[in-house]
C-alpha positions in Angstrom: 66.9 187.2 -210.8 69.7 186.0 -209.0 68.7 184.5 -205.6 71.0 185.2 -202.1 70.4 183.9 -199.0 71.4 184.7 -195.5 73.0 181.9 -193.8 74.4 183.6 -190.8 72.6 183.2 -187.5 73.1 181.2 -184.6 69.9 179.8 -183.8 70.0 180.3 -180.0 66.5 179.6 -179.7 67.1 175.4 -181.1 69.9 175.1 -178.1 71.3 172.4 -176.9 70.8 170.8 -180.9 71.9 173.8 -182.6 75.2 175.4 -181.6 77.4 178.0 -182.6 79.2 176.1 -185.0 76.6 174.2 -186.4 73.5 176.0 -186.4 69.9 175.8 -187.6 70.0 176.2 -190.9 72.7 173.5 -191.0 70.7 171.0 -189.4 67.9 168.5 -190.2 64.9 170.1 -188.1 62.1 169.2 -190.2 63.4 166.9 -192.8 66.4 164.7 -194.5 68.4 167.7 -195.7 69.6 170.4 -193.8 67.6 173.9 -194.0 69.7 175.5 -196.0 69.8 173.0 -198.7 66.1 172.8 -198.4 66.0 176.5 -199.4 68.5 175.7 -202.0 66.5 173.2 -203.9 63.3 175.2 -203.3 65.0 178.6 -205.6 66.4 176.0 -208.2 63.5 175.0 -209.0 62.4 178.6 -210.0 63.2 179.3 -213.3 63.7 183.2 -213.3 66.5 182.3 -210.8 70.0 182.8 -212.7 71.9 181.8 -209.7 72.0 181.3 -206.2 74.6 183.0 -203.4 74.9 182.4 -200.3 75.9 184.9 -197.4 77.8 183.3 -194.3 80.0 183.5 -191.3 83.9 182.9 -191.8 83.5 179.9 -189.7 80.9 178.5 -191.0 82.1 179.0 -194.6 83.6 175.8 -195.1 80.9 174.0 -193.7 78.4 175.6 -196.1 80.4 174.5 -199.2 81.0 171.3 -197.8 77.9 170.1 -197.3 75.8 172.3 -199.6 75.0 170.9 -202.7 74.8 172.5 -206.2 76.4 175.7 -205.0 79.6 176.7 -206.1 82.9 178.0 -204.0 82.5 181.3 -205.5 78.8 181.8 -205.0 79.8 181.9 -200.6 79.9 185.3 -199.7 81.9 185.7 -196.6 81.2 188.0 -193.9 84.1 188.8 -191.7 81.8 189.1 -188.7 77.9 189.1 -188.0 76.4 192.8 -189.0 72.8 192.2 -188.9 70.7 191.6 -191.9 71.6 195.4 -193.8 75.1 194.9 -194.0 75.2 191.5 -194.8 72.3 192.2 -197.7 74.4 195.2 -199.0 77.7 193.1 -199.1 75.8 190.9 -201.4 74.4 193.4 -203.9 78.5 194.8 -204.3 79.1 191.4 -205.2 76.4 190.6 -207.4 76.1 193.7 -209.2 79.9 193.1 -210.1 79.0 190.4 -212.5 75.6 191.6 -213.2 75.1 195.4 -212.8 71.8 196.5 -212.2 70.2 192.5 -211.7 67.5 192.0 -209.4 68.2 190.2 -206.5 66.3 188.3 -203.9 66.6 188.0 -200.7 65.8 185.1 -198.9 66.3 183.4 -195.4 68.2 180.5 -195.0 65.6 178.3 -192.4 62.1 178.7 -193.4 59.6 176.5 -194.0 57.6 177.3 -197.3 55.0 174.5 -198.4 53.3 175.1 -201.9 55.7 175.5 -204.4 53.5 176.8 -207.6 52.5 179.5 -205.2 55.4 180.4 -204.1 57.2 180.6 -208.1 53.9 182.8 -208.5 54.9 185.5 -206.0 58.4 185.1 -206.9 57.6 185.6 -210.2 55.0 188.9 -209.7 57.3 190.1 -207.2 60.5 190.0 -210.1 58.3 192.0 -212.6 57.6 194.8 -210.2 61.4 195.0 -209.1 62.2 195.2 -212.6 59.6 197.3 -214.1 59.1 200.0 -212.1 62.3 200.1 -210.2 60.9 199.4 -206.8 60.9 197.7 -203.4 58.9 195.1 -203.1 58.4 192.3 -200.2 56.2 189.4 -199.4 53.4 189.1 -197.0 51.5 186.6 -195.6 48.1 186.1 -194.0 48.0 185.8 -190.6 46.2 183.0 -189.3 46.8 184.0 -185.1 48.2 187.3 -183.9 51.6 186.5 -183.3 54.0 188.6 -181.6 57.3 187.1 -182.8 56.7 188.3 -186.3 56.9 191.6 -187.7 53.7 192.5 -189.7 53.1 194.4 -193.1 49.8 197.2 -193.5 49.1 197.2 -196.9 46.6 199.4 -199.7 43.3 196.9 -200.1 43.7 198.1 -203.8 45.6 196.0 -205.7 48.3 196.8 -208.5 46.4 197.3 -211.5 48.7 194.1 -213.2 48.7 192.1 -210.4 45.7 191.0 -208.4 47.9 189.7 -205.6 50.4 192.9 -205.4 49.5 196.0 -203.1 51.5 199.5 -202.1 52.8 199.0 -198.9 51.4 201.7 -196.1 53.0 200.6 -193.0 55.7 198.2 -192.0 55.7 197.2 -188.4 58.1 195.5 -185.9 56.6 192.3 -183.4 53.8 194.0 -181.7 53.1 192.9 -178.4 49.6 191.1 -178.0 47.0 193.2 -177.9 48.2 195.1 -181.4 49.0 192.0 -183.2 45.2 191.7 -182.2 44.3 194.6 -183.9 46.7 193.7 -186.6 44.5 190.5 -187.4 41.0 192.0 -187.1 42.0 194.9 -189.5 42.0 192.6 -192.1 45.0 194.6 -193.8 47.8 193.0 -192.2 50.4 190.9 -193.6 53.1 189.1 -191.5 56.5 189.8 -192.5 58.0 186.7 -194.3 61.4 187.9 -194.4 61.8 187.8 -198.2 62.7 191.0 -200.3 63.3 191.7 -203.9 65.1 194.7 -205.8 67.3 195.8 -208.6 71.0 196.0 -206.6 71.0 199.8 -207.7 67.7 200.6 -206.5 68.7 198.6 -203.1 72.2 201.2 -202.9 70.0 204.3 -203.4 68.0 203.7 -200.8 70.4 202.7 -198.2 72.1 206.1 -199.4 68.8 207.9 -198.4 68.2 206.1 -195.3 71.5 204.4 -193.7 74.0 206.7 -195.2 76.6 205.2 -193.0 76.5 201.9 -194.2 76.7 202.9 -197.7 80.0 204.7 -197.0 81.1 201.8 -195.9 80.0 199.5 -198.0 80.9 202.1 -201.5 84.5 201.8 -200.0 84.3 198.2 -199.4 83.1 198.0 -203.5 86.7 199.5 -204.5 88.2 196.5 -202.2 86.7 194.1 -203.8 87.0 195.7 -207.3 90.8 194.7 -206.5 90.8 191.7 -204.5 92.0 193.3 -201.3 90.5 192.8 -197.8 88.1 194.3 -196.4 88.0 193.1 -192.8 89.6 196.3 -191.4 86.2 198.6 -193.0 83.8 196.0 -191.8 85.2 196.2 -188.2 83.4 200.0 -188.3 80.1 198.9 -190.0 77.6 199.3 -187.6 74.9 196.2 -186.9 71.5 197.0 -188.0 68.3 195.3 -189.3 67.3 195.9 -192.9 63.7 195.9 -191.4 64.4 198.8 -188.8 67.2 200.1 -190.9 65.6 200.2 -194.4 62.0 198.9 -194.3 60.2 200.6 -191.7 61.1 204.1 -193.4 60.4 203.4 -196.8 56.6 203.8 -198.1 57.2 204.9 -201.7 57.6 202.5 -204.4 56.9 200.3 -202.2 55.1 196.7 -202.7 54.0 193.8 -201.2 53.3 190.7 -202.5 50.4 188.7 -200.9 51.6 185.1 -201.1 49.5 182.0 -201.0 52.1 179.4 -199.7 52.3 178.3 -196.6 54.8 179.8 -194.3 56.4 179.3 -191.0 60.1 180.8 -190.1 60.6 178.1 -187.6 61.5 180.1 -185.3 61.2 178.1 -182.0 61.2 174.3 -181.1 57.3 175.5 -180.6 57.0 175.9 -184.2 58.7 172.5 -184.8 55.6 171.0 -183.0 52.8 173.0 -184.4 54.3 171.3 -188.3 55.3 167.6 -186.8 53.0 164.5 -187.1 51.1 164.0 -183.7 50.0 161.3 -181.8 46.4 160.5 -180.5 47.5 162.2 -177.7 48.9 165.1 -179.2 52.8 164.4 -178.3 55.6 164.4 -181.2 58.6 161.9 -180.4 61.5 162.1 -182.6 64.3 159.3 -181.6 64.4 157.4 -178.5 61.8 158.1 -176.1 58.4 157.5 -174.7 55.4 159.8 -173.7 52.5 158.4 -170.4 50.0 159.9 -168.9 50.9 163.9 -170.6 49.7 165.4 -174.4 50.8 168.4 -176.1 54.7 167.6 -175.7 57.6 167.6 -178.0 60.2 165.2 -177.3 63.9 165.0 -179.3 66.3 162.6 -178.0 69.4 161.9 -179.8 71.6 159.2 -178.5 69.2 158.2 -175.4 66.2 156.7 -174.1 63.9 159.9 -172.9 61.2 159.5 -170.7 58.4 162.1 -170.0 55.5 160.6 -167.3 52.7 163.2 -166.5 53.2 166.1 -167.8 51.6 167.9 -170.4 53.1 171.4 -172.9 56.7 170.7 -172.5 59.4 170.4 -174.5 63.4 168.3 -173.9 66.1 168.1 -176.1 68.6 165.7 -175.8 71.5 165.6 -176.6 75.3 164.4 -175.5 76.0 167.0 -173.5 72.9 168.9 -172.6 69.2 168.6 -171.8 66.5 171.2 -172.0 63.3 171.2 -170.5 61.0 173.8 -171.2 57.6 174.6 -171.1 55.6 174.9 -174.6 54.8 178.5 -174.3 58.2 179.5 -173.0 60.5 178.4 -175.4 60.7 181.8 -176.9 63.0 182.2 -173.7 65.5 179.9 -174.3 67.7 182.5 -176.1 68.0 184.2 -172.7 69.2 180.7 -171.5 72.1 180.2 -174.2 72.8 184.2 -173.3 73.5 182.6 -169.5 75.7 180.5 -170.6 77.8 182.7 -172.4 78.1 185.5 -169.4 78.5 182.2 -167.4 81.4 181.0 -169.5 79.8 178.0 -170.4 81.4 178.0 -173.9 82.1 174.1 -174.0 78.1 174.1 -173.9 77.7 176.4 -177.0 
């Protein structure tokens, strides 16, 4: 298998600390490396992997193989532009099945936080021999444990593959529901959450974007004969239209179609919220990270970089601090503070992003 992962996004939701040039995955949020290199070292420890690419912004690319360990120059895969997830997991497959036609690739994010590592090999692993063996699509899913509307969900056949006690056909893949479904979702008992992770052959990937988002395939078929002969592509690219591999790919395909029930434990760390639920508490229920102090309030999450931060009487907020910014938000609103960084850019705040 060789392993690719998509280290694109902006993380708008970890503003003020993550900006546009240095994002989340490129910062410390739950450890001593950065994200990405935490997902780096987490595939090289799987044995099936071959080798590892990573898929990024021109101007982040230098950044990434700076400070990105054990990955070479030539493994960056540069995107001229953000595309959404389709394009930029198409682009990879021209370049990978260049050096090995026909390989199975996986796809993985770039900021997650996966605890359990024999588990996680294990899915890897039964989710490689299905890609391989019978040509297919296959994904990984993962109980739900609350019913979340920030994460897409996966329906799946109760009857498991006949090799693989943990593998199941996929039935229905669903976008974020809002509350009441993801409700359902959980009481079905056949739902997975989406974990963001896919695995295919790169040929069986190209004939199914053929099938269902013929328009990026012309695209990226010309873009192949580009890069066959070193020339740019830039000018193609411009025309590629964004789109979701989930929306795009995902939601239409049933047949052939398998999903790996995983038994790690996941969280896409998608909000300072989520940085909270996984941080060491208090007795009162507050996470402090740098300089700052916490009286007479529970359930907050401080981070204070470079001053003293004080919170008195007040309970499920959030503030980030940094040099040049401070946001306070409440707990179960920080969802929202994408809508805030999308103020500053109509506001031409650009300094502040």
């Amino acid at each position: 298998m060789i392993a690719v992962i998509m280290a694109g996004g902006s993380g708008p939701r970890f503003w003020p600390y993550s900006r546009h040039t240095r994002p989340k995955q490129m910062l410390n949020i739950v450890g001593e490396q950065t994200m990405l290199q935490m997902t780096v070292e987490r595939l090289k420890k799987i044995k099936l992997v071959k080798d590892i690419y990573i898929v990024t912004r021109e101007d982040l690319a230098k950044s990434v193989q700076k400070e990105t360990r054990n990955i070479s120059k030539e493994n960056i895969i540069v995107e001229p532009s953000g595309k959404n997830t389709a394009p930029c997991i198409g682009l990879a497959a021209l370049h990978i099945a260049k050096k090995h036609p026909n390989e199975v690739m996986g796809i993985f994010p770039a900021d997650h936080l996966i605890v359990g590592h024999k588990e996680f090999a294990k899915a890897i692993g039964t989710a490689n021999h299905l890609a391989r063996k019978n040509e297919s699509i296959v994904t990984l899913g993962i109980p739900p444990v609350f019913p979340s509307t920030a994460y897409g969900y996966i329906q799946y056949d109760q009857k498991s593959d006949e090799d693989h006690l943990d593998a199941y056909r996929l039935k229905v893949f669903a976008e974020k529901p809002h509350l009441k479904l993801a409700k359902k979702f959980l009481k079905s008992g056949d739902f997975l959450w989406n974990a963001g992770i896919f695995i295919w052959k790169t040929n069986t990937l190209m004939s199914k974007l053929k099938t269902y988002i013929p328009d990026l395939y012309e695209h990226l078929e010309r873009i192949r004969l580009r890069i066959g002969n070193s020339q740019s592509f830039e000018d193609i690219w411009e025309d590629v239209h964004p789109i979701s591999i989930d929306y795009g790919l995902m939601e239409k395909v049933v047949d052939d179609t398998y999903v790996v029930r995983a038994g790690f434990s996941w969280n896409d760390l998608g909000s300072w919220d989520s940085v909270y639920n996984v941080s060491p508490k208090t007795n009162t229920n507050n996470v402090i990270k740098g300089d700052g102090v916490i009286l007479k309030g529970s359930n907050n999450y401080i981070q204070s970089n470079g001053h003293f931060t004080a919170v008195l009487g007040l309970d499920n907020i959030v503030v980030i601090n940094t040099d040049d910014a401070t946001l306070v938000v409440q707990k179960d609103k920080v969802e929202d503070v994408k809508e805030l960084v999308d103020w500053l850019k109509h506001n031409e705040r650009s300094e502040l992003l």
